[in-house]
C-alpha positions in Angstrom: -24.4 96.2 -78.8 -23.8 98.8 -81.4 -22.0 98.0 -84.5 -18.6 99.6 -84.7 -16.8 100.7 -87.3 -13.0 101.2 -86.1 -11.1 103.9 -87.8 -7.5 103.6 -89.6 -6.2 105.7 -86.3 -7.0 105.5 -82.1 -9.2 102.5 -83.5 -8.8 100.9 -80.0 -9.9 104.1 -78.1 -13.0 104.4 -80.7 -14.3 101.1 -80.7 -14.1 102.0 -76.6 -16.2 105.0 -77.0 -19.1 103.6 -78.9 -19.1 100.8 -75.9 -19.2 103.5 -73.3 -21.7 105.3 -75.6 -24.0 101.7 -75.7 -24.6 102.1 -71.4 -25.7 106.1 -72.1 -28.4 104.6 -74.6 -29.0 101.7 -72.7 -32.4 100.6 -72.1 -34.9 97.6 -71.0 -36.2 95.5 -73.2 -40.0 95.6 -73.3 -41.7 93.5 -70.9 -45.5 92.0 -71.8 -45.0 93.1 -75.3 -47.7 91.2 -78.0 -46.6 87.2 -79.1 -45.1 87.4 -82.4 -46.2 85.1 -85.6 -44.5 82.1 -85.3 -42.9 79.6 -87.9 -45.8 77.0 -88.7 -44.6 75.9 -92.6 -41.9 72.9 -92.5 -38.5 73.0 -94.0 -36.2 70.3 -94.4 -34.2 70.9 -91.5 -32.4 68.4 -89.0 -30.5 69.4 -86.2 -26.5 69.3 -86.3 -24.6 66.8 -84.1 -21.3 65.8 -85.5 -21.1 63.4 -83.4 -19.1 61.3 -85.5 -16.8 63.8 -86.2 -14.1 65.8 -84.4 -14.8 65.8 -80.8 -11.6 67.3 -79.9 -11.3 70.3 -78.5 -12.9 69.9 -75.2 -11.9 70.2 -71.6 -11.9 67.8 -68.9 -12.9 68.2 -65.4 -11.3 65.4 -63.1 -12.7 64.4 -59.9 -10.6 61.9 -57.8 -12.7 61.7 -55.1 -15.8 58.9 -55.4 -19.2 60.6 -56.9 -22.4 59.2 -55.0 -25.5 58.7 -56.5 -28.6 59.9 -54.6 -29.9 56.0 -55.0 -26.6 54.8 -53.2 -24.3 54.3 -56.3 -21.0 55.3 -56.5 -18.2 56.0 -59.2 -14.8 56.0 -57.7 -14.0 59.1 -59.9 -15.9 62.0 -61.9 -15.0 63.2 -65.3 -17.2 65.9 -66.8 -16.4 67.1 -70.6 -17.4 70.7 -71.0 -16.9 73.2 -73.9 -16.8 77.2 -73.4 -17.4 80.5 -75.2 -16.7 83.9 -74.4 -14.6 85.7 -71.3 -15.6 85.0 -67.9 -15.2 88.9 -66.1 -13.2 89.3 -62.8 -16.4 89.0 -60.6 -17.4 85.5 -62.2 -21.1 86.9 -62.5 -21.6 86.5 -66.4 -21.8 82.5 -66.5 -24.6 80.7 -68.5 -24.9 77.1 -67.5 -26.4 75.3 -70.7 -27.5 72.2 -70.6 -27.6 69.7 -73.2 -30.1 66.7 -74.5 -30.0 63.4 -74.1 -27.0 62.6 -77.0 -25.9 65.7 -77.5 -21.9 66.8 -76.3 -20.7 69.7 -75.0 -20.0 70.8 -78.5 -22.7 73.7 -78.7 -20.9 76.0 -80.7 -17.7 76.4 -83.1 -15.0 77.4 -81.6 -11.0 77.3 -82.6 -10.0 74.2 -80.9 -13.1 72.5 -82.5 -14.4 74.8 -86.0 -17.2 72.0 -86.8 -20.8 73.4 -85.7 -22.3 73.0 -83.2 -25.9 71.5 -82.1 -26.9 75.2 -81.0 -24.7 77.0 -83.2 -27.1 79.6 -83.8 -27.6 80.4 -80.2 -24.1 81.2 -79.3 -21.9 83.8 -80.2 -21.2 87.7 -80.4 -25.4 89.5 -80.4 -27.0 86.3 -80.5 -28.8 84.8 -77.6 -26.5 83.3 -75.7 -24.3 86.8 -76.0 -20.8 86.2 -75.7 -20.1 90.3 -76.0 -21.6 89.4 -72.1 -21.7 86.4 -71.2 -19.1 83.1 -70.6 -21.2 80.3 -71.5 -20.4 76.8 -70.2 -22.0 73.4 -71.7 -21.0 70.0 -70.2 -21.6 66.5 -71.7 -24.2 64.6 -69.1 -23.0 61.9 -66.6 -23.7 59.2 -68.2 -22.8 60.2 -71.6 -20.4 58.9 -73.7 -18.7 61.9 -75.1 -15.6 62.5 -72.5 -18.0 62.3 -69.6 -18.7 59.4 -66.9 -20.9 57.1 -68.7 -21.3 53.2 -69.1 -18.3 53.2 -71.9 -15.4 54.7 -69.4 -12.9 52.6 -67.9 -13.5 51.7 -64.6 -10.0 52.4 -63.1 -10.5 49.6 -60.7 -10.9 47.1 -62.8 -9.4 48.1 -66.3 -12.3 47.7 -68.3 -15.8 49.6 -69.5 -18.1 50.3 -66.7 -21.2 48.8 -69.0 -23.7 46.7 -66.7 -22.0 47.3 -63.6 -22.4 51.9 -64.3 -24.5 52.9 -61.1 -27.9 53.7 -61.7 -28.2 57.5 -61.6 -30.3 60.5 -61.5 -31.4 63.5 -63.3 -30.6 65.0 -60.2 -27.1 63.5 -60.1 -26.4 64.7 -63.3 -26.9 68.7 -62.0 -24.8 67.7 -59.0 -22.1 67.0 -61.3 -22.5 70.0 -63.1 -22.3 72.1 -60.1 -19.5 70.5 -58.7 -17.7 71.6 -62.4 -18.7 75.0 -61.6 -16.8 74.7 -58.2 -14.0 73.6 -59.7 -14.0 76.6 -61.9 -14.5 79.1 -58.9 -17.9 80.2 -59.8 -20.6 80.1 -57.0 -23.7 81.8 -59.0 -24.4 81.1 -62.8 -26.3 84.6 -64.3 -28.8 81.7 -65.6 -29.4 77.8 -66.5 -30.9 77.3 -69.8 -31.6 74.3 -71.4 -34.1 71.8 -73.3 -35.4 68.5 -73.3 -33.6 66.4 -71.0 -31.6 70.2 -70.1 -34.9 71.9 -69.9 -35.5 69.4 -66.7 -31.9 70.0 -65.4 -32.3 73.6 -65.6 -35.7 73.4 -63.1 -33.9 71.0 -61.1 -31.2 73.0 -60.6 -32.9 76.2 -59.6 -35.1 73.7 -57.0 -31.9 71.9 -55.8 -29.5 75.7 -55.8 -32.0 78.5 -55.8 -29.0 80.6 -54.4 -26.6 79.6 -57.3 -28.6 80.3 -60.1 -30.1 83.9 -60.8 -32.5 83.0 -63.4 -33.3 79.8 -65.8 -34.7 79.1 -69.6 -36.6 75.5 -69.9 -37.3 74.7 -73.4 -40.1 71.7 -73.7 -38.9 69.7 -70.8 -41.1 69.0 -67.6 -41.2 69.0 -63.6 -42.0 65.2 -63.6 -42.1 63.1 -66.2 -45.6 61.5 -67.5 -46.5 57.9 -68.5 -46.7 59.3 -72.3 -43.2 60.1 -72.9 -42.3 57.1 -70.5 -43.9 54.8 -72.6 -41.8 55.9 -75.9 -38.7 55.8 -73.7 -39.4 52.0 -72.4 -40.1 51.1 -76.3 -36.4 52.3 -77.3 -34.8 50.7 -74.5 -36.5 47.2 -75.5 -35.7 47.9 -79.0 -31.9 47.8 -78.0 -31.8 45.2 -74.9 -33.7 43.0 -77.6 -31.2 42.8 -79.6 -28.9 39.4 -79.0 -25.5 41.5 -78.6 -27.0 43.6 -76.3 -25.2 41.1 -73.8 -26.6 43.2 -70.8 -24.6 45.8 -71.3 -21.6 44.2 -71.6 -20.8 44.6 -75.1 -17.3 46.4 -75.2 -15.1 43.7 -76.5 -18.3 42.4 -79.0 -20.3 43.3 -81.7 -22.4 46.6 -81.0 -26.4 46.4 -80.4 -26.7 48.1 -83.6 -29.7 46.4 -85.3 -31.4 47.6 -81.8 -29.9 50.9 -81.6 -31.4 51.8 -84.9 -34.7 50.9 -84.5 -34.3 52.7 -80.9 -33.5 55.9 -82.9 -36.3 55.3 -85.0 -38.4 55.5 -82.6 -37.1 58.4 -81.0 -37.5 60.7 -83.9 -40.9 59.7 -84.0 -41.4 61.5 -81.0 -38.7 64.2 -81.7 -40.9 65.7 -84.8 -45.0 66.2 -85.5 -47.2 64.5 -88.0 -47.5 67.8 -89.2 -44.5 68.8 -90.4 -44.1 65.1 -92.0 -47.2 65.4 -94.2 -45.4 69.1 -95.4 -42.4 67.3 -96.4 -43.3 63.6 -97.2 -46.9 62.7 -97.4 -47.3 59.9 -99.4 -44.6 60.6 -101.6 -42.3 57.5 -102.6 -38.7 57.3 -101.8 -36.3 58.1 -104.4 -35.8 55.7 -107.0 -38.9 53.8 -106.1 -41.2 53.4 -109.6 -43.3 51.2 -107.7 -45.3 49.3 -105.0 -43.3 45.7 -104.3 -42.6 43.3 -101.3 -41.8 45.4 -97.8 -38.6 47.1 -98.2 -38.7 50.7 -97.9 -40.9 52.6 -100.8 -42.7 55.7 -98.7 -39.8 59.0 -98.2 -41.1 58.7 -94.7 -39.7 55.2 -94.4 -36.2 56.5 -96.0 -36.2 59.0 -93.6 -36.2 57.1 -90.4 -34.0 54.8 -92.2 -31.4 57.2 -92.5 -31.8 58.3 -89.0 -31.6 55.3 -87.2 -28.2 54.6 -89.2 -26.9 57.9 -88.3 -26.5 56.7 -84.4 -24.7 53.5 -85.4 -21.3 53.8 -83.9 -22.6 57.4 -83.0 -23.9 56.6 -80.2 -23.3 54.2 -77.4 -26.8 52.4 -76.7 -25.7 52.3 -72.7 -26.1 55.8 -72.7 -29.4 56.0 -74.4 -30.1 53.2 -71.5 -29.2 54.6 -68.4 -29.8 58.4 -69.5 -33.1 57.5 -70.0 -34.2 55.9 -67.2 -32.9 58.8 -65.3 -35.4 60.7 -67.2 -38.3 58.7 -66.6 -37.9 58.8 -63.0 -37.7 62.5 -63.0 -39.9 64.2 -60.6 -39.2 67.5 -58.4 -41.9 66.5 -56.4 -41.7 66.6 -52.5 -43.7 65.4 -49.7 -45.4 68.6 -48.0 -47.2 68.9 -44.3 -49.6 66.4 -45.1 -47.3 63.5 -46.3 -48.4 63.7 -49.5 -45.8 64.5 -52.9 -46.5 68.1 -54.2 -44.9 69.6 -57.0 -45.5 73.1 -55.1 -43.4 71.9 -52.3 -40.5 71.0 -54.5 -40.3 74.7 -56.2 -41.1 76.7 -53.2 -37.9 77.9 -53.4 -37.7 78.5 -57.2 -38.3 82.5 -56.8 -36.1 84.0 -59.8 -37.3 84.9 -62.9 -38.1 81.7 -65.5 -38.9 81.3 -69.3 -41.3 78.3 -69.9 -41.2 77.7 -72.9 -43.6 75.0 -74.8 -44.2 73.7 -78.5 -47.6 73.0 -79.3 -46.7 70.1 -81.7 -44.5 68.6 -79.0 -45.3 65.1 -78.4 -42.6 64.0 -76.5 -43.0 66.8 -73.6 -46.6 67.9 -73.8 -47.5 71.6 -73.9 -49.9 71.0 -70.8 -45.5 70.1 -68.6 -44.5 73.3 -69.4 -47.6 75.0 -68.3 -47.9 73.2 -65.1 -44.0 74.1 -64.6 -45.1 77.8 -65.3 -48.8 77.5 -63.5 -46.9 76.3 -60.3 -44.5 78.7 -60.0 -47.3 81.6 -60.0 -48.5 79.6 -57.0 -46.0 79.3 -54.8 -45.5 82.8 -55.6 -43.1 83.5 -58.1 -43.1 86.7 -59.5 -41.1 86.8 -62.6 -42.5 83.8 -65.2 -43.0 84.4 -68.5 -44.8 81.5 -70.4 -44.2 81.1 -73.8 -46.1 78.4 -76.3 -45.1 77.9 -79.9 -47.2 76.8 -82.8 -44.0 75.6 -84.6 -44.2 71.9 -86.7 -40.5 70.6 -86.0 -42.5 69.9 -82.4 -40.1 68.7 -79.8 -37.2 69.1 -81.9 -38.3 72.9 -82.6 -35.5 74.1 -80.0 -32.9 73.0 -82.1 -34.7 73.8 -85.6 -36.3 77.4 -85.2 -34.0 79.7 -83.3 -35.7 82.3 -85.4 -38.6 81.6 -82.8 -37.0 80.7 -79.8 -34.1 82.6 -79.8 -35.4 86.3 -79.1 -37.5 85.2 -76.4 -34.6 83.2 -74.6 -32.2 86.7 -75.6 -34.7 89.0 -74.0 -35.2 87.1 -70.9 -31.1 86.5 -70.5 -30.7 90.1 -70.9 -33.6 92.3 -69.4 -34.1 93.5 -65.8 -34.3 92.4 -63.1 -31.5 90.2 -62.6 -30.6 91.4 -66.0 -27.4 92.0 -68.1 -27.3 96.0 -66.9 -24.5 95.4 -64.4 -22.4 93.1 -67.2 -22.6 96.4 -69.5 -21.7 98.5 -66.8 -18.7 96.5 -66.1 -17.8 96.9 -69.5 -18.2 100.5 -69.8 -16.5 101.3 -67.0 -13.4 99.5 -68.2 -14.1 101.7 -71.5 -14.3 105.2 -69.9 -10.5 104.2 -67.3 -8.9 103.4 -70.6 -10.5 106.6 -72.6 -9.4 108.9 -69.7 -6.0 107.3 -69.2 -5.5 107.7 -73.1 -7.2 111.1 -73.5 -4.8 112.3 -70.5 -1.7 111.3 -73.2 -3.6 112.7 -76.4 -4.2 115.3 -78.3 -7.5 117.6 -77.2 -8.3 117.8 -80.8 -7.5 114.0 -82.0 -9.9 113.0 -78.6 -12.5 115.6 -80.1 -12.8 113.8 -83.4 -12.5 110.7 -82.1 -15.4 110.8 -79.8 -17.4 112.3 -82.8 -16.7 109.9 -85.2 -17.0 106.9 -82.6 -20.8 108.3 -82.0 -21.4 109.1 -85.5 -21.1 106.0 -87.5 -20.7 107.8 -90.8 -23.3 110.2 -90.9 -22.4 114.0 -90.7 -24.1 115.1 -87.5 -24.6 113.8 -83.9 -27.0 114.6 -81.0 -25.7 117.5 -79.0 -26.6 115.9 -75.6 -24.8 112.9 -76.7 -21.6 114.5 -77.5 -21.5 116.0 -74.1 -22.3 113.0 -72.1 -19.6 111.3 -74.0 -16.9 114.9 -73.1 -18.3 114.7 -69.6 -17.3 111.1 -69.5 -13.7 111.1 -70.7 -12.8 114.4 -69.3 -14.7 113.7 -65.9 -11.4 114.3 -63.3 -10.6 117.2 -65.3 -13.3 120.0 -66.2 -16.0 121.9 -64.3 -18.9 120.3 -65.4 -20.9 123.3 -64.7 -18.7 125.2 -67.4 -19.0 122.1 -69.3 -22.8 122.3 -69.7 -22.8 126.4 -70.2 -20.3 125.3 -73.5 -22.6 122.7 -74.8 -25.8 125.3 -75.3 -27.2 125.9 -78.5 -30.2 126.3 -80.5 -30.1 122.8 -82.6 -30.2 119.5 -80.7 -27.6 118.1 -83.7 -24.1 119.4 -84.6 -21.6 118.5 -87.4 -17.6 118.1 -86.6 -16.9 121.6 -87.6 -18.9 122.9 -85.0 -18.1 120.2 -82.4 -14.3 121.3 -82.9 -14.8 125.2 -82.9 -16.2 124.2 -79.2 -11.9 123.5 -78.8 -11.3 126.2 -76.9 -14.1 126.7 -74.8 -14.0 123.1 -73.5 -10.0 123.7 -73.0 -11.4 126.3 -70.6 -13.4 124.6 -68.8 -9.9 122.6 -67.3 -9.6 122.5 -63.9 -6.2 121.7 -64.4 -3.4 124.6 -65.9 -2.9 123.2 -69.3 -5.1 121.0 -71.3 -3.1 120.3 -74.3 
């Protein structure tokens, strides 16, 4: 959208102008236009959480009624956490379902109940990518999590005490349910787009599989369509790392000591995956911690060492290790797979249905979620037919934590896709301009002909001394629709130059007063 610059007087009605003045110049973003360079140096960068912090601020969507689990598991009740930004418009068309990682909340963004950043913080807000100029952008905390939603930590109402062992086994699959049956509760049966990564890149496939009439198009950032033995196997590794450790107690660790000697190394392991060897011989190499002269027993000495260190400690009472459990194992049993004529499982037969336009995007550092996941999620959409899928790979080091690292990357790509036809943002800025040109004709009915005149010229020209003749009149033809021949209109607007200052704009006064229709234009 167009910057504006509101004037000392009829600031609302200008800053309503330029709007209407954005749809005349609107146009598509180019489609098929050449990759750009992408970031391939590292920085020291590491995502924001705040999980520790303030986590107020939230809202809290209650299900009484019991919440089953596609392997038979029930919760007696549902609560879902979810954060929002931006205005949700009268036909509840504009949503943006985004869907979060494994520990992250529904704290995406800053927002005045909550002013800490977010974990997408550069994603979210007024001309970023997810636009909220357009868009009303909705992020939940998972089922299972234990940051206000469902997860192993809540009270079990029945018996007064934490869920823990006894939390029903549960799906990735579950986890969109719930998030859908949020968006009921809010009154909104089609979501402009699901967009998420990681563990949210696979709910935002699934949920255009499981609602391909609820969701008009989807982002997946370095996720998957089934999960593969690789990432498995890192998975399996933290979840031993924490049931090894002795106050694990099965789960049941509430009223104990926390598994945090397992939780820790269970981190550390995790950012193994969550970063490249790449971008760790950039930053560390060899290089000895600080305030390490020298080479002595096996406490830490290497800055790599330091560094996992420091992140393992950072999920200590960060985190609950239940959560890391059971989200997890929902994640390795991922699969959109389904059986087809034959009997046989067939990711084609699960996304059949999956017809509206996709971003794949994939991170060729990524070893976590492969590059070769998100190509078979974009290869097999192409076969069953799908004709909008753009596939995206990144040569970025941060790997599978590039989504949060390099929006400078990412974030264009996921802006362009949100925003361009079809199934676009077009009707959202026609919404909006609409509402701009029923309040400029209302006001300009209860003005001055001359105040309107400079109004609309200064709206359009931004500070410079001239504007486009055609412009000028679209804008007139606009605001004065219901009251002007347009045909007169036109004849007034003719001249040799395609550009014309104020002074000539308002010597047209009198000619566009006669173009009325009615018998006085004041």
């Amino acid at each position: 959208m167009m910057r504006i610059r509101p004037l000392c007087r009829h600031g609302v009605k200008v800053m309503a102008l330029a709007r209407a003045d954005a749809l005349l110049r609107f146009r598509q973003p180019r489609v098929g236009a050449a990759l750009r360079k992408f970031a391939s140096k590292a920085e020291d960068k590491e995502p924001e959480y705040h999980t520790g912090g303030n986590l107020e601020g939230y809202h809290l969507f209650h299900r009484p009624e019991p919440f089953k689990m596609r392997q038979g598991g029930e919760l007696p009740e549902l609560n879902i956490a979810y954060e929002t930004w931006g205005h949700l418009n009268a036909k509840k068309d504009n949503v943006i379902l985004l869907q979060c990682g494994m520990s992250a909340p529904a704290h995406a963004c800053s927002h005045e109940r909550n002013p800490k950043p977010g974990w997408w913080e550069e994603y979210i807000g007024p001309g970023r990518p997810l636009d909220t100029n357009l868009f009303f952008v909705i992020c939940s905390n998972n089922l299972g999590g234990c940051y206000g939603s469902s997860g192993p930590s809540t009270i079990d109402r029945r018996s007064g005490t934490a869920f823990g062992s006894s939390f029903p086994r549960f799906e990735v699959h579950d986890q969109v349910a719930a998030q859908f049956l949020l968006l009921d509760h809010l009154g909104i049966d089609k979501v402009h787009a699901c967009v998420g990564a990681s563990l949210g890149g696979m709910q935002s496939v699934c949920a255009a599989a499981m609602y391909p009439d609820r969701v008009g198009k989807f982002v997946s950032i370095s996720a998957c369509a089934k999960s593969f033995p690789g990432s498995m196997a890192f998975r399996h590794a933290q979840r031993q790392a924490v049931m090894s450790d002795p106050n694990w107690n099965n789960g049941d660790y509430y009223d104990g000591p926390l598994p945090a000697d397992g939780l820790r190394l269970a981190r550390q392991i995790g950012t193994i995956t969550y970063r490249s060897g790449k971008e760790w011989q950039q930053r560390f190499g060899q290089s000895l911690a600080k305030g390490v002269e020298g080479k002595a027993g096996l406490l830490n000495e290497f800055m790599i060492e330091s560094y996992l260190s420091h992140q393992g400690e950072k999920w200590v009472n960060n985190y609950d290790p239940n959560s890391m459990l059971w989200i997890s194992k929902a994640m390795d049993g991922f699969s959109l797979e389904k059986p087809n004529k034959d009997g046989k499982m067939s990711l084609e037969e699960g996304l059949k249905d999956v017809m509206m336009p996709a971003l794949i995007i994939g991170v060729q550092h990524d070893v976590l979620f492969p590059v070769w996941q998100q190509k078979q999620i974009a290869d097999t959409l192409r076969t069953v037919g799908n004709p909008g899928v753009v596939y995206y790979e990144l040569d970025c080091v941060y790997g599978h934590d590039s989504f949060l690292l390099d929006a400078v990357s990412i974030g264009p790509a996921v802006k362009g896709h949100l925003e361009q036809e079809p199934s676009g943002a077009r009707h959202i800025w026609e919404d909006l301009a609409s509402s701009a040109v029923g309040f400029l004709q209302a006001s300009a009915g209860r003005g001055n002909t001359a105040d309107n005149m400079r109004d609309m010229f200064r709206a359009l020209a931004q500070g410079a001394e001239e504007v486009e003749r055609e412009r000028l009149k679209s804008v007139v033809k606009l605001v004065w629709a219901d009251r002007c021949n347009l045909v007169a209109l036109d004849q007034a607007f003719v001249g040799q130059q395609s550009l014309m200052g104020l002074n000539e704009f308002m010597a047209m006064r009198q000619a566009l007063e006669a173009c009325s229709t009615e018998t006085y234009l004041p």
